[in-house]
Structures are given as structure tokens and as C-alpha cells.
N, C-alpha and C positions, 0 to 999 in steps of 0.2 A: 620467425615469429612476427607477426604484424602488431605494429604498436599501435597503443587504445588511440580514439580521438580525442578523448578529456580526458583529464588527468587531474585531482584534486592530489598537492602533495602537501602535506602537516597546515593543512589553510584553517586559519583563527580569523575569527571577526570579532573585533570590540566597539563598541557604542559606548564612550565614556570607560566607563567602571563593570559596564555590563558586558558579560561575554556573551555573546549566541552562538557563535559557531567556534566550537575549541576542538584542534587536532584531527581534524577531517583527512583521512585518505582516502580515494576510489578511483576507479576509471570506469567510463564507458565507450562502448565499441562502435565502430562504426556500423551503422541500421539496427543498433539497439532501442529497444524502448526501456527504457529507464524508471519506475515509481519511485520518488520522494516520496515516505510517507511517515506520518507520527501527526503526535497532540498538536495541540495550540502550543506555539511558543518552546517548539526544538530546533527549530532554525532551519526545517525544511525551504521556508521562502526567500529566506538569506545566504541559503547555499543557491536557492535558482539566479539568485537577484547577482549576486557576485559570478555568476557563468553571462550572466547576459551583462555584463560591463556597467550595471547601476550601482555596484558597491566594489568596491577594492578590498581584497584581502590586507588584514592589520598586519599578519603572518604569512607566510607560504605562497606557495605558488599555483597557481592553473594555470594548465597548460591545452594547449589545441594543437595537432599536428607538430608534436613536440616545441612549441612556442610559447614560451609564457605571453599571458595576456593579461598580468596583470594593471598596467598601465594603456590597454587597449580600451577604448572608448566605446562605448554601446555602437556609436554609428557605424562603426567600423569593423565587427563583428557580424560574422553570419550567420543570427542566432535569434529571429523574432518571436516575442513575447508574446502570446495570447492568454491574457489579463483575465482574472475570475470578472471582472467588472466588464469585459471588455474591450471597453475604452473605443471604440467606433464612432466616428464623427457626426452627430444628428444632423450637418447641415448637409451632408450628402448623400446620395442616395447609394442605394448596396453597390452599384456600379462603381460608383464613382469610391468608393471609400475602399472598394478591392484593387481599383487602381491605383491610388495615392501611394503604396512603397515601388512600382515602378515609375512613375513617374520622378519621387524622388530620386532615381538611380538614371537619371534620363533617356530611359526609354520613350519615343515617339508617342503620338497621341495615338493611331493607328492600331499600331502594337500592344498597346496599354489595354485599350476596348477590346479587340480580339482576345489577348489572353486574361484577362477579367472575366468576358463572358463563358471563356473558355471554363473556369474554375467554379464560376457560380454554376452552372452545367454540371459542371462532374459533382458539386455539392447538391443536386439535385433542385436548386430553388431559380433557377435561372430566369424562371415567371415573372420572379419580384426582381429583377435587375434594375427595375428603374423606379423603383417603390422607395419612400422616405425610410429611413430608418427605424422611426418613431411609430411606425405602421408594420413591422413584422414581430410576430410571437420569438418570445425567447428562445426558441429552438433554430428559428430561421435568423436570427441575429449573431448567435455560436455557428452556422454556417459561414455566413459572413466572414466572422473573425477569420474563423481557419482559413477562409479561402485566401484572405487581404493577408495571412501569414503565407501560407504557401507557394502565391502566384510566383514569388520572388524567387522560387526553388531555393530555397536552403540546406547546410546539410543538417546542419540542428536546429529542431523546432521544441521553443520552450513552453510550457503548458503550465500555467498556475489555476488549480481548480478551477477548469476550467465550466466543470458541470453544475457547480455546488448550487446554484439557482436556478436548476432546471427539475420539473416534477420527476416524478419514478421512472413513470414508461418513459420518458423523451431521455433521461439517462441512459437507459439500457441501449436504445435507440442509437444515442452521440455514439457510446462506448463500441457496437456495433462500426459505425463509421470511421471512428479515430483507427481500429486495429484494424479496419479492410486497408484504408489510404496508407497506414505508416508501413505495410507490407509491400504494397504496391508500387511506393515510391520510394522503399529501401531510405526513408530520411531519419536519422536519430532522432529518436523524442525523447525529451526530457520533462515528465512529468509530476507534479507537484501537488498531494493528496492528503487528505486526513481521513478518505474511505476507503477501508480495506477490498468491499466487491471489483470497487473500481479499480485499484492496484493489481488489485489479483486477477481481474476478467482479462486488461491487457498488459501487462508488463512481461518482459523476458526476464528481468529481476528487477528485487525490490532491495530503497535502500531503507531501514526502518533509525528513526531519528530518535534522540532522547536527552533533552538539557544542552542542545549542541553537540552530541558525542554522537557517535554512528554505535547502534547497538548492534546490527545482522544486516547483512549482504547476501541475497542468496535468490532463487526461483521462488515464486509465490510456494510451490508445493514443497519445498524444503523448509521455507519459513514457517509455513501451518504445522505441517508434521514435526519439525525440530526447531521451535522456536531454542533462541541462545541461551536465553536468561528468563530472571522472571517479568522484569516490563515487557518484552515482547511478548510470553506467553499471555501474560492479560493482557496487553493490547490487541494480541490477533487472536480473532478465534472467539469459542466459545470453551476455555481449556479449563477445570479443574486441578488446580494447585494444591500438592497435599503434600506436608513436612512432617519433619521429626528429628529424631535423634538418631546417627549413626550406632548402631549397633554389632554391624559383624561386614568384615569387605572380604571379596574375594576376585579370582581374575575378571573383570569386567561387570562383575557384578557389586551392589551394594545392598543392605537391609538396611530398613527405613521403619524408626517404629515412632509413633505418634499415638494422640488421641484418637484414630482414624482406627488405628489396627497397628500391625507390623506385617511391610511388603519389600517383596524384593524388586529389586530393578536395577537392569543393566545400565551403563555408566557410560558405554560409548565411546567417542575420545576425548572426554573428559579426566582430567587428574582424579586418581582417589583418594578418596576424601580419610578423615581419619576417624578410630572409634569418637562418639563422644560428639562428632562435629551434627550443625544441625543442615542437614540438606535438605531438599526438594525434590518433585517429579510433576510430571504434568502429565492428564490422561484426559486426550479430547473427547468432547463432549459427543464427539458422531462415533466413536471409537467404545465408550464405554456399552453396559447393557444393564438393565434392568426384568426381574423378575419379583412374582408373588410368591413362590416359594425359596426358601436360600439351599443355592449352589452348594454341592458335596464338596467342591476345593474350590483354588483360583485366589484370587482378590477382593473379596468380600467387604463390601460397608452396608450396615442396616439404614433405612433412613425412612422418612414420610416424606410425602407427596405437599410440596404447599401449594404449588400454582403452577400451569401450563399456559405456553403462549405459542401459537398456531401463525403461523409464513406459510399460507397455501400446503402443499404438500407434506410441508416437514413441520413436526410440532418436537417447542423446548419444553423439558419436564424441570421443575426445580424442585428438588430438594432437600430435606435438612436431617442430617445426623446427629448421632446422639450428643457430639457436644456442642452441636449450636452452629455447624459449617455448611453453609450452601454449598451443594454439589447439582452438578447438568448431565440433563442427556439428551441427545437430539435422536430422532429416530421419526421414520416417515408412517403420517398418519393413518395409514392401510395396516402397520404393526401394532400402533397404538388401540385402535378398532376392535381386533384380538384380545385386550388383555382389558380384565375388571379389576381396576386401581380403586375404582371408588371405595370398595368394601375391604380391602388390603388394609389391615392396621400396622403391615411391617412393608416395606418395597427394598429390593435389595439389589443395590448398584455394583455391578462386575466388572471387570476386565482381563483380557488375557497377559499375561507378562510380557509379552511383546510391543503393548499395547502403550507400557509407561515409559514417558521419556524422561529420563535425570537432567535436572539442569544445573545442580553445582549448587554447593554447600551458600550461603549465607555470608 
């Protein structure tokens, strides 16, 4: 069995009285791509910042190539940072600021300018090589970066939002570029996010944060479909959370009765829960279905239509049930076209039983 390249084992970080990062374990592999992602203030950046040798674990250990690194100094790690900010020198030019970490490493002058231009090249902007800083669009400045992080060839490249100030299309765009290179050059990335598209378009898994704690570890597509808990299901996704009261368990299954209705739903590998205990489920919002007329069985909730909100192709329908609970549906606007909601005084939200995933009692 080949062992991981990182290795986070029981690592705490305190700040004074403050924890942000409490009981962290994970590993990433070598030519992984890695998502950090969660709110403000779960300590997604403080788990990057303590891999990149800016902060010391208070607790525990990281490890590289089975090494603890905790008393390893940023400079001395193979592990460059490309800053949401940047951080790119305005007194030089894209050249010259792609060359600066070899030359720190003393690499020849020669050498420096060949494989700088080499990099700005393969970033596609090799035009502006000798353009000021202060004179490229923020998209041709995030070239930059990565290029002044990659020349160095490292095995880990650490990524703190790195797109969060760039428009829509030049996102989509970077995200394109990020996942061609990091296949291409097989180099671990470690990325650091508060957007889910972004996690989800390149990650090979995702670590999802919450208060310092690690809530789910898992492939973007396992984390959408089974989120753990309930933070991650409202964090990711567009999910529908609907509780109640245990009512009846059976092998893998549980009833679930609420203000909503009473539903059954499989449990999964989850413990079962007991009569009486209040659980949850979650039925994604592209998952469920809506009609004008109500369904002869299944899953049924009555509700009204309050507002719809249109993303090009696919439109969110929200609506509200009888006692007052917003419920989603996503469905693409060529089905929506089909159906006359306007004049519907009843809309009725379905699902199939396969549909609902249990996340565990409360």
C-alpha cells in the first residue's frame, strides 16, 4: 500500500483561547487534487496556512513523506502558496516576478529567463512577459501567479481562493486551466474554497469544514448525493431538509412523520434510530418532481409556487407548504415551458423513495 503524501494527524490550532482548527485528520495522495471548502471562519485557511509552514500546529502532527513537518519552516518546504491576493511584486515585470523563486533557489540568470518564459508560454500570456504588473487584467495576473508557483516544479501546490476576484466567465475559464495543468503535471493541489462549482468542477475529493471539525470527506458526487449531516446538506447543494418524529424502524428502513406528511426512508449505514427519536432526510432539489395534479402514491407534499429563479437553462422553483416550509426544485426550463403553474392553486412536490437520503436523528 503506498503511503499518502500529507498526513494531518489529531492537528489543533489555538489562537489564545480561540480554537479554529480542533482534531483534524486526513491524508492526501500523491497527484491529488484536494478542495478545502466551508463558511467563513472553519478554519479551511488555517489548515492551508499550517501545510505551508506559516502556522504550527498547537496539537498533532503533519506529516510529508512520512516526516513530521511540524517545526519545518515555510522556506524549506515544497509547497508554494498562490495567495487570493496574489501577492505578485508591482516593481516587476510578469517575467521578472515568474523568475524570482528560482532565482531565490540559485538558479543561473539564463536558466531563470528560459524557464519563466517557458511557463508564461504554456500560461498562454507569454505576450505580456515584459509588461508591468500593474498593466495586466486580473485574469492575466492569476497566470502569473501560478506560473511564479509552478516554475519551481513542486510536488504540492497550495491554492487559497485563488479565483474569488475574478468575474464569472474568467472563473470558469481559470477552473478550465487549473484542472488541464494539475493532470498534466500529476503535482498535488491543495485547494482552499468557500465555492462549491469550484470544488466540485475540479477536486478528486472534497474536504468540507465546520467550526474547525472536518464534517465529510469524500468525491464531489458522493458529497452532493450523501451529504453526512445536516451542515453539509445545507451547505452543499440545493437540498430540502424534512424532519419528524420516528415512528416505526425496520431493516434499513425508517418512518418519518412530521408536519410534511409521514415518509419512509432507507437509513443506509447509519445507526437506527429509536421510536420517538426526531430524525431527518434530505431530497435534492434536481431529484425531486413537481406536478398540477396529485400523484396516486409515492411521497407527496401539497404546496404553492412563491417565486422562481432562472441560471440559463435550469430554473429553481420555491415553494411553501402548508405549514410554512420552503421547499426546491430544480428542473430544466424546456419542462418548466410544458407545465401552467400560473393558474395551479395546488403544485405538488414528489419524490421516489429512493430519492430520500437519512442523515441521522438530531
Amino acid at each position: 500500500m503506498v503511503a499518502p503524501l500529507v498526513e494531518f494527524r489529531s492537528v489543533v490550532k489555538r489562537f489564545d483561547d480561540f480554537v479554529a482548527v480542533e482534531d483534524v485528520n486526513f491524508t492526501i495522495d500523491a497527484g491529488e487534487f484536494v478542495a478545502i471548502m466551508g463558511p467563513s471562519g472553519c478554519g479551511k485557511t488555517t489548515t492551508l496556512r499550517m501545510l505551508a509552514g506559516l502556522e504550527a500546529p498547537s496539537e498533532g502532527n503533519i506529516l510529508m513523506d512520512g516526516r513530521v513537518m511540524n517545526d519545518v519552516p515555510a522556506h524549506e518546504r515544497d509547497t508554494p502558496l498562490v495567495w487570493q491576493s496574489l501577492a505578485l511584486f508591482p516593481f516587476l515585470t510578469a517575467r521578472e516576478n515568474v523568475e524570482f523563486g528560482l532565482q531565490m533557489r540559485g538558479v543561473g540568470a539564463a536558466e531563470c529567463r528560459r524557464r519563466a518564459l517557458e511557463w508564461l508560454d504554456r500560461m498562454e500570456i507569454s505576450e505580456f512577459a515584459e509588461r508591468d504588473i500593474a498593466s495586466l487584467s486580473g485574469g492575466q495576473k492569476q497566470r502569473v501567479a501560478l506560473a511564479r508557483s509552478l516554475v519551481i516544479e513542486p510536488r504540492i501546490l497550495l491554492l487559497d481562493e485563488p479565483l474569488s476576484a475574478l468575474d464569472a466567465n474568467l472563473v470558469i475559464r481559470m477552473q478550465s486551466v487549473l484542472t488541464k495543468l494539475q493532470r498534466e503535471l500529476g503535482i498535488t493541489f491543495v485547494y482552499v474554497t468557500h465555492s462549491q462549482s469550484e470544488a466540485f468542477a475540479m477536486a478528486d475529493r472534497v474536504v468540507i469544514m465546520s467550526r474547525g471539525h472536518i464534517s465529510q470527506i469524500g468525491s464531489p458526487k458522493d458529497i452532493y448525493r450523501a451529504p453526512a449531516n445536516r451542515f453539509v446538506a445545507e451547505f452543499v447543494g440545493r437540498n430540502n431538509i424534512i424532519s419528524g418524529a420516528v415512528t416505526k424502524t425496520a431493516a434499513k428502513t425508517v418512518t418519518i412523520e412530521g408536519s410534511l406528511g409521514s415518509f419512509t426512508v432507507q437509513t443506509g449505514q447509519h445507526d437506527a434510530p429509536r421510536k420517538g427519536d426526531v430524525a431527518r432526510f434530505v431530497v435534492a432539489a434536481d431529484l425531486a418532481q413537481i406536478s398540477v395534479k396529485k400523484p396516486k402514491s409515492g411521497n407527496v407534499i401539497p404546496c404553492s409556487l412563491i417565486s422562481e429563479e432562472f441560471s440559463g437553462s435550469v430554473v429553481t422553483l420555491f415553494l411553501e407548504a402548508e405549514d410554512g416550509s420552503e421547499l426546491k426544485v430544480q428542473l430544466q426550463e424546456r419542462e418548466l415551458s410544458k407545465m401552467d403553474l400560473k393558474s395551479a392553486t395546488t403544485i405538488y412536490l414528489s419524490w421516489a423513495d429512493e430519492h430520500g437520503h437519512y442523515i441521522g436523528v438530531d
